[in-house]
GULUMDREN-45120 format. One record per residue: residue number from 1; z, y, x of N, C-alpha, C, CB in turn; chain. Coordinates in Angstrom, 2 decimals. Atoms other than C-alpha are relative to their C-alpha. Glycine has a CB too. Layout:
REM residues N
{atom NUM {Z Y X} {Z Y X} {Z Y X} {Z Y X} "A"}
...
This chain:
REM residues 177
{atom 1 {-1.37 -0.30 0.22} {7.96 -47.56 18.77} {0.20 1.38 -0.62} {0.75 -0.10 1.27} "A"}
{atom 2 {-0.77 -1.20 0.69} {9.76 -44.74 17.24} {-0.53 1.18 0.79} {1.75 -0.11 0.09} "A"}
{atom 3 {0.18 -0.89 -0.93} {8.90 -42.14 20.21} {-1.82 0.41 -0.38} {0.47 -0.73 1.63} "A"}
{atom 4 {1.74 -0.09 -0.10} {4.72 -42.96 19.86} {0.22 0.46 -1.35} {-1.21 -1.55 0.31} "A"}
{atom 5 {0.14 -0.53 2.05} {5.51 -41.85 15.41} {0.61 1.22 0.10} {1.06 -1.08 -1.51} "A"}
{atom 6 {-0.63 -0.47 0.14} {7.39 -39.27 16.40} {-0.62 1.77 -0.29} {0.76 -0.53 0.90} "A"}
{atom 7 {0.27 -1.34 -0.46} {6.33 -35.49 16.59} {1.08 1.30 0.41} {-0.74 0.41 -1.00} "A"}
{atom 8 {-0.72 -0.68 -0.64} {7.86 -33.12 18.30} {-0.40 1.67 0.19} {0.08 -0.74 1.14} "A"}
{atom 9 {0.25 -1.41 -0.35} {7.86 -29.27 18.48} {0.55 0.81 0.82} {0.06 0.60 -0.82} "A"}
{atom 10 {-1.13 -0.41 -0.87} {9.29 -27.11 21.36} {-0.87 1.51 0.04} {0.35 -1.06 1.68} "A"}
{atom 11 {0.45 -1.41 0.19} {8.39 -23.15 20.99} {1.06 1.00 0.13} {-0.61 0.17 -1.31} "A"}
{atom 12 {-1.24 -1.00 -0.17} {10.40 -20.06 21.10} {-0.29 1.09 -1.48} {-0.11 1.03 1.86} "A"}
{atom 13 {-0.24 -1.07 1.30} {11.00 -17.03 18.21} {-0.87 1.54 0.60} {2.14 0.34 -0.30} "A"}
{atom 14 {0.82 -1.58 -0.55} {9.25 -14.03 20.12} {0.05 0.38 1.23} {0.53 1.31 -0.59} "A"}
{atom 15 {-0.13 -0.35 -1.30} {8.14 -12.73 23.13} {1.21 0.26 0.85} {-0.60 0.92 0.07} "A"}
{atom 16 {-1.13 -0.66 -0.79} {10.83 -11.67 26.10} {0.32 1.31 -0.03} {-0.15 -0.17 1.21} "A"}
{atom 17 {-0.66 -1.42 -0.61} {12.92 -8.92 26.73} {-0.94 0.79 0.98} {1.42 -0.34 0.90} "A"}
{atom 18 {1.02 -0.60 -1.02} {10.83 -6.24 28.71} {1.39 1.00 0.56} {-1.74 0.96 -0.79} "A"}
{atom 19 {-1.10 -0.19 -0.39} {14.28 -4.53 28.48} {1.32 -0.76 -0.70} {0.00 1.27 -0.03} "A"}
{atom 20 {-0.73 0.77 0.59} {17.25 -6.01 27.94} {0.88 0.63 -1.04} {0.62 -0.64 0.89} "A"}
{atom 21 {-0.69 -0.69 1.72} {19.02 -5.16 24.69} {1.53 0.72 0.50} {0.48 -1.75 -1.57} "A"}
{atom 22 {-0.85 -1.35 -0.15} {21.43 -2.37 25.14} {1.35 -0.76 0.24} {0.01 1.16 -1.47} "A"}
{atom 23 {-1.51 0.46 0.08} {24.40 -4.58 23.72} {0.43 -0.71 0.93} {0.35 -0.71 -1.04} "A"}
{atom 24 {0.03 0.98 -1.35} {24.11 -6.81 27.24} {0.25 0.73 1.08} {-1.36 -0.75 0.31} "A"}
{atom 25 {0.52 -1.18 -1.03} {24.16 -3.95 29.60} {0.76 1.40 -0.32} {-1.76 0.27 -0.19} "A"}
{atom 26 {-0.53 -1.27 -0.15} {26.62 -1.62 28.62} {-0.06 1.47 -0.90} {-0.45 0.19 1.06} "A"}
{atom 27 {0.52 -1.23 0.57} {25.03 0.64 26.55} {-1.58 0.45 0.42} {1.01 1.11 0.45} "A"}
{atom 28 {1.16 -0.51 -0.43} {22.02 1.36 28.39} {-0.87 -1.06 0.02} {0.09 0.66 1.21} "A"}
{atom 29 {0.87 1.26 0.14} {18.92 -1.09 28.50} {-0.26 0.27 1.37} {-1.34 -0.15 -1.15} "A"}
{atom 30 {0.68 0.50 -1.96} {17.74 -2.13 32.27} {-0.98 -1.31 -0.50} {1.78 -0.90 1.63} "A"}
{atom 31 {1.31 0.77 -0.10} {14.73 -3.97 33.19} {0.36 -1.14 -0.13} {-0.80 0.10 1.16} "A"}
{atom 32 {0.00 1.46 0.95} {14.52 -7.47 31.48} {-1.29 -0.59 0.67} {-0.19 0.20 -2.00} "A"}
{atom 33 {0.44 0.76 -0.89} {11.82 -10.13 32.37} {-1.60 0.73 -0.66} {0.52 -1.81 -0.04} "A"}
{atom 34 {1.34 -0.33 0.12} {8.16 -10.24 31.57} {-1.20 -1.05 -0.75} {-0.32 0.25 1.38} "A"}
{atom 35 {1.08 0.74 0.58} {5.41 -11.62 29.33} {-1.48 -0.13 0.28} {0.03 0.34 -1.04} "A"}
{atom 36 {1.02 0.56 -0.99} {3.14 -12.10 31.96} {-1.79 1.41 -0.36} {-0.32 -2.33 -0.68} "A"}
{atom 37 {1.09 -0.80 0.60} {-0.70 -10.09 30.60} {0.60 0.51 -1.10} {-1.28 -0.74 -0.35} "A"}
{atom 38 {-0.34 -0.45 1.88} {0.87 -9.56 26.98} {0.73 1.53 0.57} {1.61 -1.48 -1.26} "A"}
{atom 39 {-0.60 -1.55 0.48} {1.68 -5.98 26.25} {1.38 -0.21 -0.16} {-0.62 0.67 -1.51} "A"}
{atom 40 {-1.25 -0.27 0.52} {5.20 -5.31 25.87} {0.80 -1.09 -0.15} {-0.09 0.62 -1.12} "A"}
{atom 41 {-0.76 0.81 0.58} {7.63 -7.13 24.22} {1.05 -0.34 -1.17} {0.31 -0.11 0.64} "A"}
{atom 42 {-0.74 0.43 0.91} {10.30 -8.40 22.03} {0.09 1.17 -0.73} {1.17 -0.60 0.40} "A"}
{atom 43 {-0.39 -1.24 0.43} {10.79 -6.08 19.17} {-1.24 0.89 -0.12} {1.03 0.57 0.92} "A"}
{atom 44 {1.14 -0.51 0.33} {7.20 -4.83 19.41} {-0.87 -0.44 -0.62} {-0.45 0.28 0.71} "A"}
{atom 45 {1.01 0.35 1.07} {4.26 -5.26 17.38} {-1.12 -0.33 0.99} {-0.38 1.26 -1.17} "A"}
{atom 46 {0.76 0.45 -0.82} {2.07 -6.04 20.58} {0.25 -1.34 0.14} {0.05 0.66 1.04} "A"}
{atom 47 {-0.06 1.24 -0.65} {1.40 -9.00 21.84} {1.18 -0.95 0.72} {-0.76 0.23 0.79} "A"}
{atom 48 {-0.98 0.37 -0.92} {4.17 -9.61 23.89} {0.85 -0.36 -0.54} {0.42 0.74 0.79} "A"}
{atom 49 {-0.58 0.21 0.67} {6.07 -9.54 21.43} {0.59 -0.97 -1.41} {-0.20 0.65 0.14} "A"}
{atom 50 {0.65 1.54 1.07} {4.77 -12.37 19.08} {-0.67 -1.11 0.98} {-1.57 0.50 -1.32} "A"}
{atom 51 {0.89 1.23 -0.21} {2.37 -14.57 21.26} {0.93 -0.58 0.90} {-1.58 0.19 0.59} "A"}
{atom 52 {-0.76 1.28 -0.79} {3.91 -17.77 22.70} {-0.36 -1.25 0.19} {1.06 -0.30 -0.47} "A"}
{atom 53 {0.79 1.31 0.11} {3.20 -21.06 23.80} {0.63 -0.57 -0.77} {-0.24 -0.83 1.09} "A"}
{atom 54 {-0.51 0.94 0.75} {3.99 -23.96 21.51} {-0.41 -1.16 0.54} {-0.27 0.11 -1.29} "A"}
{atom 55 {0.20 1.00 -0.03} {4.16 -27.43 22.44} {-0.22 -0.93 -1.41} {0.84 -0.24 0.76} "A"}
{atom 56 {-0.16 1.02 1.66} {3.34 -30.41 19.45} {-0.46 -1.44 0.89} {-1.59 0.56 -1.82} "A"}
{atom 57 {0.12 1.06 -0.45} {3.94 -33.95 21.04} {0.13 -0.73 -1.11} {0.74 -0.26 0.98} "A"}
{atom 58 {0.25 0.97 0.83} {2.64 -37.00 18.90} {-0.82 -0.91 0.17} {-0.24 0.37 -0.90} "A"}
{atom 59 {0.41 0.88 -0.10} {1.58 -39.81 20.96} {-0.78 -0.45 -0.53} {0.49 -0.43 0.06} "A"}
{atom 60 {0.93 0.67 0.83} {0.07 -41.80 18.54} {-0.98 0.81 -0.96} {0.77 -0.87 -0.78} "A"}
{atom 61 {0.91 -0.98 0.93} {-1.85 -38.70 16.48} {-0.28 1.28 1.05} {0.93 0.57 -1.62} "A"}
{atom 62 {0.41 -1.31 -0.76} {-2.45 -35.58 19.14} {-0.60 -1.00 1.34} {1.56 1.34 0.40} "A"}
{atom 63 {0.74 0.19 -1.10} {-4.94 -36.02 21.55} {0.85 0.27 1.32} {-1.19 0.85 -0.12} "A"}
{atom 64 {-0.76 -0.50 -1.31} {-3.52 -35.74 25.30} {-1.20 1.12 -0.14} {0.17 -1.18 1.66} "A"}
{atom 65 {1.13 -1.31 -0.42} {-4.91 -32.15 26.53} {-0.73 1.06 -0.78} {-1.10 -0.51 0.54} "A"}
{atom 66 {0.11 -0.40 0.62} {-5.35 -31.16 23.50} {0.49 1.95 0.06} {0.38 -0.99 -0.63} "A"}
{atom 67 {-0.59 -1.37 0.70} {-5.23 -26.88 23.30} {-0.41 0.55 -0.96} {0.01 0.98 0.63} "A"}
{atom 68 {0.34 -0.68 0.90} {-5.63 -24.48 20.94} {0.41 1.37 0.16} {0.36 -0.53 -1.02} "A"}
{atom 69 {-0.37 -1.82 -0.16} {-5.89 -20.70 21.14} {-0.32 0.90 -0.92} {-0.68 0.72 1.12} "A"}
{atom 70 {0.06 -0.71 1.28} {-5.84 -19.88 17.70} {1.32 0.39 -0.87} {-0.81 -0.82 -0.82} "A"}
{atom 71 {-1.16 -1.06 0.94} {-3.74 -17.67 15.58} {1.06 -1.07 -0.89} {-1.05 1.22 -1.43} "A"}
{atom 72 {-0.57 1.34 0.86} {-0.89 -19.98 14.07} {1.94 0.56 0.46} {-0.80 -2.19 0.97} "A"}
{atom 73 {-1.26 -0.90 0.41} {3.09 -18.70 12.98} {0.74 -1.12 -0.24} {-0.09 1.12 -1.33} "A"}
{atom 74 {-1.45 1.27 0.52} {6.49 -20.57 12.44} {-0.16 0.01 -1.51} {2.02 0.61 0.42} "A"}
{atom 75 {-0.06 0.27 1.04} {5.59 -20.03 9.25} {-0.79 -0.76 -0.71} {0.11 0.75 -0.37} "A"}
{atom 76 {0.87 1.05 0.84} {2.92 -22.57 9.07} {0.39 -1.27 0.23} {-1.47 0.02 0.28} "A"}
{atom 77 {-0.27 1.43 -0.08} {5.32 -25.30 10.02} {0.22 -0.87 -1.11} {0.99 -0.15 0.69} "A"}
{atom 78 {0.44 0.99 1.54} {6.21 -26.27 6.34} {-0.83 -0.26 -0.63} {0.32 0.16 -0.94} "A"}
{atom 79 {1.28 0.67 1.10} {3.03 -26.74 4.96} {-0.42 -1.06 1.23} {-1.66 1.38 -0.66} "A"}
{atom 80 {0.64 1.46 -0.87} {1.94 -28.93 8.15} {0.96 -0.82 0.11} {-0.57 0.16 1.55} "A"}
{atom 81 {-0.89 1.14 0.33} {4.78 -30.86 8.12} {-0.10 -0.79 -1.07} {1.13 0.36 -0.09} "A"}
{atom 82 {-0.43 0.77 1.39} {4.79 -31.42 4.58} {-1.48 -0.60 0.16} {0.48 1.04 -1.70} "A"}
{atom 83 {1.06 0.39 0.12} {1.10 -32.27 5.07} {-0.42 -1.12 0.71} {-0.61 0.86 0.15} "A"}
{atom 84 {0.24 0.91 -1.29} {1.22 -34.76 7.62} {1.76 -1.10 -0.09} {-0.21 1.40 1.87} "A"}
{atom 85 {-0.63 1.08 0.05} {4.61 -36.75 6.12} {-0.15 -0.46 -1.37} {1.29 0.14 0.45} "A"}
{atom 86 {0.05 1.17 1.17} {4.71 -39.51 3.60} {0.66 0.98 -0.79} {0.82 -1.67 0.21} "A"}
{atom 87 {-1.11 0.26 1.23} {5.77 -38.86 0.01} {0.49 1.82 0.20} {1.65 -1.61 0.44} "A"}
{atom 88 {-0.15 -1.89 0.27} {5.79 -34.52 0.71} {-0.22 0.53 -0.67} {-0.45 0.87 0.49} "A"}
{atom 89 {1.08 -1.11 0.99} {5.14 -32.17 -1.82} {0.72 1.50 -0.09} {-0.18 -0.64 -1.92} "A"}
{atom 90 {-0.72 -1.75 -0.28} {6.05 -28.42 -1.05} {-0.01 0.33 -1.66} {-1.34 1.51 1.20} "A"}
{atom 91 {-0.66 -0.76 1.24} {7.78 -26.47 -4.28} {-1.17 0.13 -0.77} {0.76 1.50 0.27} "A"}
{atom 92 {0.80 -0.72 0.52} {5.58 -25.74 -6.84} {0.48 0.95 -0.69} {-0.73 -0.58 -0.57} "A"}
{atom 93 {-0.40 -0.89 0.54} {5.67 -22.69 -8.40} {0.18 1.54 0.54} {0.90 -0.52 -0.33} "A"}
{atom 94 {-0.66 -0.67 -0.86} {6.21 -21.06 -5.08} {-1.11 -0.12 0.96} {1.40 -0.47 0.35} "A"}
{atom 95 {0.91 0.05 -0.64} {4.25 -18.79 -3.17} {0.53 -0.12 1.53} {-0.80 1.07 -0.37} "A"}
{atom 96 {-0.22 0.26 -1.31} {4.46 -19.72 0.81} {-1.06 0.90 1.07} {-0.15 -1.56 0.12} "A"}
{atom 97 {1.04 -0.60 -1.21} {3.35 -17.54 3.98} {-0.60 -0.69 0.69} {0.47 0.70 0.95} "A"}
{atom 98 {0.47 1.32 -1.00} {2.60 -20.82 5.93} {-1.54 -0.86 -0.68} {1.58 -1.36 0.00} "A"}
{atom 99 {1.01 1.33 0.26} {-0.54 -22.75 5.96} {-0.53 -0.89 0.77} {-1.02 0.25 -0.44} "A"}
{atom 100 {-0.36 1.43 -0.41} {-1.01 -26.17 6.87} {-1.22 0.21 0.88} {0.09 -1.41 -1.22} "A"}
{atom 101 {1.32 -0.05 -0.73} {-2.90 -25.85 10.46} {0.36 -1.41 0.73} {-0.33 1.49 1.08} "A"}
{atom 102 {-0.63 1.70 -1.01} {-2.20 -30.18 11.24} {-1.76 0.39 0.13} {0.95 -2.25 -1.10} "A"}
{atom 103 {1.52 0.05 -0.62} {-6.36 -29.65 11.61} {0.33 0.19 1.70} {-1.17 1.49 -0.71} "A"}
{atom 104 {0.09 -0.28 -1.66} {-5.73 -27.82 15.33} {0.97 -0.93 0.79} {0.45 1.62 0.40} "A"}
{atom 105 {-1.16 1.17 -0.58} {-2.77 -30.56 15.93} {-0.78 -1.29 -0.19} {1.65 -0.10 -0.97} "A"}
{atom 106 {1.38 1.77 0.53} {-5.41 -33.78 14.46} {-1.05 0.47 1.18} {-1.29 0.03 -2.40} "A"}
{atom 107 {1.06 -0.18 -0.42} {-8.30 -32.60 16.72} {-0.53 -0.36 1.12} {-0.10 0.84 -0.09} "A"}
{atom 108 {0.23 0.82 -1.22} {-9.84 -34.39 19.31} {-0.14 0.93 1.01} {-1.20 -0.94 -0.05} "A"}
{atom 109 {-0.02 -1.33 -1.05} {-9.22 -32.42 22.52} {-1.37 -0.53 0.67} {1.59 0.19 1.30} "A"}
{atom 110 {1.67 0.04 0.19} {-13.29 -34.14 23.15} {-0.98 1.41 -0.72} {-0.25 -1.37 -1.11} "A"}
{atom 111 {0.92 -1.09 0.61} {-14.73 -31.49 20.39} {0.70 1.64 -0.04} {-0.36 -0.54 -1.65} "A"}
{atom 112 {-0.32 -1.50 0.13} {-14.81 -27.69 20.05} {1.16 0.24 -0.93} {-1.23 0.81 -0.54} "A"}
{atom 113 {-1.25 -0.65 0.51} {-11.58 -25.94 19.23} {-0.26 0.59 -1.49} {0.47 1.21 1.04} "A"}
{atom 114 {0.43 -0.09 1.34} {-11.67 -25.79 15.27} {0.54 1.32 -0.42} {0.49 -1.19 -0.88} "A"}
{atom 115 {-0.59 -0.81 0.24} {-10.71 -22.53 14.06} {1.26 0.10 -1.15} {-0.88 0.64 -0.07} "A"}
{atom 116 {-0.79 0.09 1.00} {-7.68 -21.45 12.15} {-0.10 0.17 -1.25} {0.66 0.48 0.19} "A"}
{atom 117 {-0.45 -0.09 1.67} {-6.65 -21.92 8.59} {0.24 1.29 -0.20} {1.37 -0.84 -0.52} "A"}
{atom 118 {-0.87 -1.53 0.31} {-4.62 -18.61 8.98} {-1.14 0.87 0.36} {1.58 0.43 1.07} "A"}
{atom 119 {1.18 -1.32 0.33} {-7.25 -15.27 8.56} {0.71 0.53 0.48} {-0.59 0.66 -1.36} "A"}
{atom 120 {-0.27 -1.30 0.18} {-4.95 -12.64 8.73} {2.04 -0.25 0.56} {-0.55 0.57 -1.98} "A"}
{atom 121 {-1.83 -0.01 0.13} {-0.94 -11.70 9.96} {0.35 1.26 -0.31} {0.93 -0.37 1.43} "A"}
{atom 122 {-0.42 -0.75 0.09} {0.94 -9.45 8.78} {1.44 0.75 0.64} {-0.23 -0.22 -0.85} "A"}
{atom 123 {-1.48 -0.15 -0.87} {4.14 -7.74 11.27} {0.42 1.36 -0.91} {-0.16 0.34 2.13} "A"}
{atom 124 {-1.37 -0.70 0.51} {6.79 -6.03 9.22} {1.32 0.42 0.44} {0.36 -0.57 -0.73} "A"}
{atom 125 {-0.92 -0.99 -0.81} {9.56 -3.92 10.39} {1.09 -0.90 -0.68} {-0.04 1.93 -0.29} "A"}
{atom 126 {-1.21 0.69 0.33} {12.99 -5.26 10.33} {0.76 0.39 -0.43} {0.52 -0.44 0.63} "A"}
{atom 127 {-1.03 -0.75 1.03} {14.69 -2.38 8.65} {-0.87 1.05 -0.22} {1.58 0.51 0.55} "A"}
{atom 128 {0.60 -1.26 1.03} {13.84 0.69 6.82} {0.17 1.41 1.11} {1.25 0.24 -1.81} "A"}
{atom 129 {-0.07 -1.33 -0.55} {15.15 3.27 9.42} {-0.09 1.60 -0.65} {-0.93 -0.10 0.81} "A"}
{atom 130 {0.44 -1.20 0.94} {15.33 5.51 6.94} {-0.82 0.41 -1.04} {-0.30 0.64 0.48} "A"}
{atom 131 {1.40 -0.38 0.43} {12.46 5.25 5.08} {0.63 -0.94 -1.12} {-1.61 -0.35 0.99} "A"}
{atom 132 {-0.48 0.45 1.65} {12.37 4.25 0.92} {-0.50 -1.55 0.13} {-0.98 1.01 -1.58} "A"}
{atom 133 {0.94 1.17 -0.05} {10.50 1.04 1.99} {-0.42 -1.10 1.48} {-1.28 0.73 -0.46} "A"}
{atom 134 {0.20 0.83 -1.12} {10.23 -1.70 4.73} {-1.56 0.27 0.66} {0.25 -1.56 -0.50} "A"}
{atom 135 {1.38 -0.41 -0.17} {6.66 -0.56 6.44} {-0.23 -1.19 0.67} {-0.38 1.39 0.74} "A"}
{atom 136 {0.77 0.52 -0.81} {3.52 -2.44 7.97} {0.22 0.51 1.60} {-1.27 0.25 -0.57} "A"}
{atom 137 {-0.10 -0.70 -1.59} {3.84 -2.13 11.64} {-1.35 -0.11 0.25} {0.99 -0.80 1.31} "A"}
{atom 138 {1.39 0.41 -0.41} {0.60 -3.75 12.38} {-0.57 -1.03 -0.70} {-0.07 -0.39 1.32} "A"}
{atom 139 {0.50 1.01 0.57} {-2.09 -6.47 11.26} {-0.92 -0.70 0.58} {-0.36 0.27 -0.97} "A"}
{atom 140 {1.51 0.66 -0.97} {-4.35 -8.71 12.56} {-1.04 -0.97 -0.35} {0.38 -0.75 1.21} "A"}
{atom 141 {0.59 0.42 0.74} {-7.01 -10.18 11.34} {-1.51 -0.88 1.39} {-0.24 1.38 -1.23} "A"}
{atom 142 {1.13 0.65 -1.26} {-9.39 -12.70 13.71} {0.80 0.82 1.34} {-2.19 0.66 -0.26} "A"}
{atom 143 {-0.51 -0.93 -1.21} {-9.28 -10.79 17.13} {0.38 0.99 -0.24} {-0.73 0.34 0.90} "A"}
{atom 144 {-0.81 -1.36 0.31} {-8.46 -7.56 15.75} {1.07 0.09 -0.19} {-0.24 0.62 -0.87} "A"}
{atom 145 {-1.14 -0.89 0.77} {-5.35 -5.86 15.10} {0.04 1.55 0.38} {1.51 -0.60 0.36} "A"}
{atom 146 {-0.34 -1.25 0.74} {-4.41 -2.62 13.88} {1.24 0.31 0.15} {-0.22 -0.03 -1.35} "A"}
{atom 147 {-1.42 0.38 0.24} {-1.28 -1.26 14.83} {0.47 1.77 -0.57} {0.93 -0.76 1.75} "A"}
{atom 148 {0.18 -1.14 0.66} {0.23 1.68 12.39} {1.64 0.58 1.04} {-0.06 -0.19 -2.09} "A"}
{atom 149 {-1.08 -0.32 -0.84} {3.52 1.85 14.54} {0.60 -0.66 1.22} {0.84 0.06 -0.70} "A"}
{atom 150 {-0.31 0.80 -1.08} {4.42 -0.06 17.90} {0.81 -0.27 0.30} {-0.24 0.16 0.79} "A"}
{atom 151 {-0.74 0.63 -0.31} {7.67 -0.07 18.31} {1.14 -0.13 -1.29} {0.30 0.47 1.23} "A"}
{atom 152 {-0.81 -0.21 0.44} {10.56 -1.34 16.27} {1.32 -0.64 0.12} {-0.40 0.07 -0.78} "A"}
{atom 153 {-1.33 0.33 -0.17} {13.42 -2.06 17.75} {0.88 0.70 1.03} {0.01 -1.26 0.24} "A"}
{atom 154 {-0.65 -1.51 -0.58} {16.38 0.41 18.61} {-0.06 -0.02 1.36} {1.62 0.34 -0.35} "A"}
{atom 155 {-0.73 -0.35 -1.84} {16.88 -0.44 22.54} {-1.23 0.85 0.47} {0.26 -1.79 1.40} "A"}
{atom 156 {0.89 -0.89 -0.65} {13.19 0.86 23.03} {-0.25 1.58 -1.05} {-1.51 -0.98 0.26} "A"}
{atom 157 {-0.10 -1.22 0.71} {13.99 3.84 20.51} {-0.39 -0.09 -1.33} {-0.73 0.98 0.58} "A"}
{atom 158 {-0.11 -0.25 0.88} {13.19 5.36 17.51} {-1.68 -0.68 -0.09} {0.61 1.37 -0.26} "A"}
{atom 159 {2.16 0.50 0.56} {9.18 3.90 15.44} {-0.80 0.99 0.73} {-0.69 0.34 -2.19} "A"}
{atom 160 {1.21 -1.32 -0.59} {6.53 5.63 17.43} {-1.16 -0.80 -0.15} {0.11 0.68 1.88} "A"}
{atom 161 {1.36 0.88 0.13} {2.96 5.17 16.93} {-1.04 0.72 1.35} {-0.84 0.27 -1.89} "A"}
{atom 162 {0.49 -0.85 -1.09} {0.89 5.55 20.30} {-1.94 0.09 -0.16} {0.63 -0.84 1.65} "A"}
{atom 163 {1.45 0.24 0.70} {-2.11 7.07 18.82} {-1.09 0.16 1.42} {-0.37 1.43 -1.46} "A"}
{atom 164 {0.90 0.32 -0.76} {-3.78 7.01 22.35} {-0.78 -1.80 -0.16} {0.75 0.37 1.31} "A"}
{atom 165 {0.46 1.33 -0.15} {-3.86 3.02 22.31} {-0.94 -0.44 -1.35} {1.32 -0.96 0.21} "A"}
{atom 166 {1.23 0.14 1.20} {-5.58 3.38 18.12} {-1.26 0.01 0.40} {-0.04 1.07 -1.01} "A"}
{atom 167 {1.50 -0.75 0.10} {-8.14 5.53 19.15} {-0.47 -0.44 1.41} {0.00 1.93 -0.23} "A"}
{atom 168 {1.23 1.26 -1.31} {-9.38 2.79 22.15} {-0.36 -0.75 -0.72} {0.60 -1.09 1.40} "A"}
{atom 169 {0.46 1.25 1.03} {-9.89 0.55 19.06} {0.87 -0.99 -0.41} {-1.03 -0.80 0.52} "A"}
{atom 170 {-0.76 0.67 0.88} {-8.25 -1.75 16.85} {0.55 -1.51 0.71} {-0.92 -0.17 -1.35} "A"}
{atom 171 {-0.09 1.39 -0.45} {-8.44 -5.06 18.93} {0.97 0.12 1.15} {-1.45 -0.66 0.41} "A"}
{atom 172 {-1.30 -0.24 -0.88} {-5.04 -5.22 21.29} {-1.06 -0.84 1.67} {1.98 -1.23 -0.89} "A"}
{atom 173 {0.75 0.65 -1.14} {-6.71 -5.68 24.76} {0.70 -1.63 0.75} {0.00 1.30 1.21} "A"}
{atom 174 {-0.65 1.67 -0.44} {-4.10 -8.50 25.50} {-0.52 -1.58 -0.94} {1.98 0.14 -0.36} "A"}
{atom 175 {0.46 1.09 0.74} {-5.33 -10.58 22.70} {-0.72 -1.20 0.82} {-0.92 0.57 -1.00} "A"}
{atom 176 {1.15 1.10 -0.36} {-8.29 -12.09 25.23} {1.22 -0.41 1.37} {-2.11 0.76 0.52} "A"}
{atom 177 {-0.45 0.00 -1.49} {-5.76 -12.21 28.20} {0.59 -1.43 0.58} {1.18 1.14 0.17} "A"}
């Protein structure tokens, strides 16, 4: 039936509140919830702030039990969509941040966890704050990332970069957590 063809996605947009956003509260930010091991949160360039679970139900094509704990963005839902329905053909002409990971959604939850399509992310600031140019916040590449500024979003203040957490090394300790 219709339900076993169906696929289904249920995910969220970015980590939680660690505080709650100023405009909720008066003016002032107060303690908000928690992203469990992940660093920080919403609005940051840590972990906490990006990693999330995603569900992908598809009866008849996803293995039950199936996980995956590889690197993978809302922005690789149009190329796996388009890759996995009849009669699709994404824009040509046009370059796309997304790439088609239906491999870690096809994969028999029997064999080893296949690695991702996606190499590399890139986290970009959401305004200029002043500056002639939208900056890199951070990057990540396999387990590593690199982060050139940590926070950017006003309730936890102005861009700061906490060069204690650089100079422990590039790889965000929450990554394995």
């Amino acid at each position: 039936g219709i339900g076993e063809n169906t696929l289904t996605f249920l995910t969220g947009d970015n980590g939680g509140y660690v505080l709650t956003p100023d405009w909720n509260c008066g003016g002032t930010p107060a303690p908000g919830g928690t992203n469990g091991a992940l660093r920080c949160g919403k609005g940051t360039t840590w972990e906490g702030g990006h990693r999330l679970p995603g569900i992908a139900h598809w009866p008849s094509r996803i293995s039950p039990g199936t996980v995956s704990h590889q690197l993978v963005s809302h922005l690789d839902l149009l190329p796996t969509l388009c890759s996995l329905a009849e009669r699709c053909e994404l824009p040509a002409g046009r370059t796309l941040d997304g790439v088609d990971v239906s491999s870690l959604l096809l994969a028999p939850s029997t064999q080893l966890e296949p690695p991702s399509p996606r190499k590399a992310f890139f986290y970009y600031a959401t305004s200029k704050q002043g500056l002639a140019h939208v900056p890199l916040m951070a990057a990540r590449v396999g387990e590593y990332k690199a982060h050139w500024f940590t926070a950017g979003w006003d309730a936890y203040g102005p861009w700061g970069s906490d060069a204690i957490e650089m100079s422990a090394g590039l790889a965000d300790p929450a990554c394995h957590a």
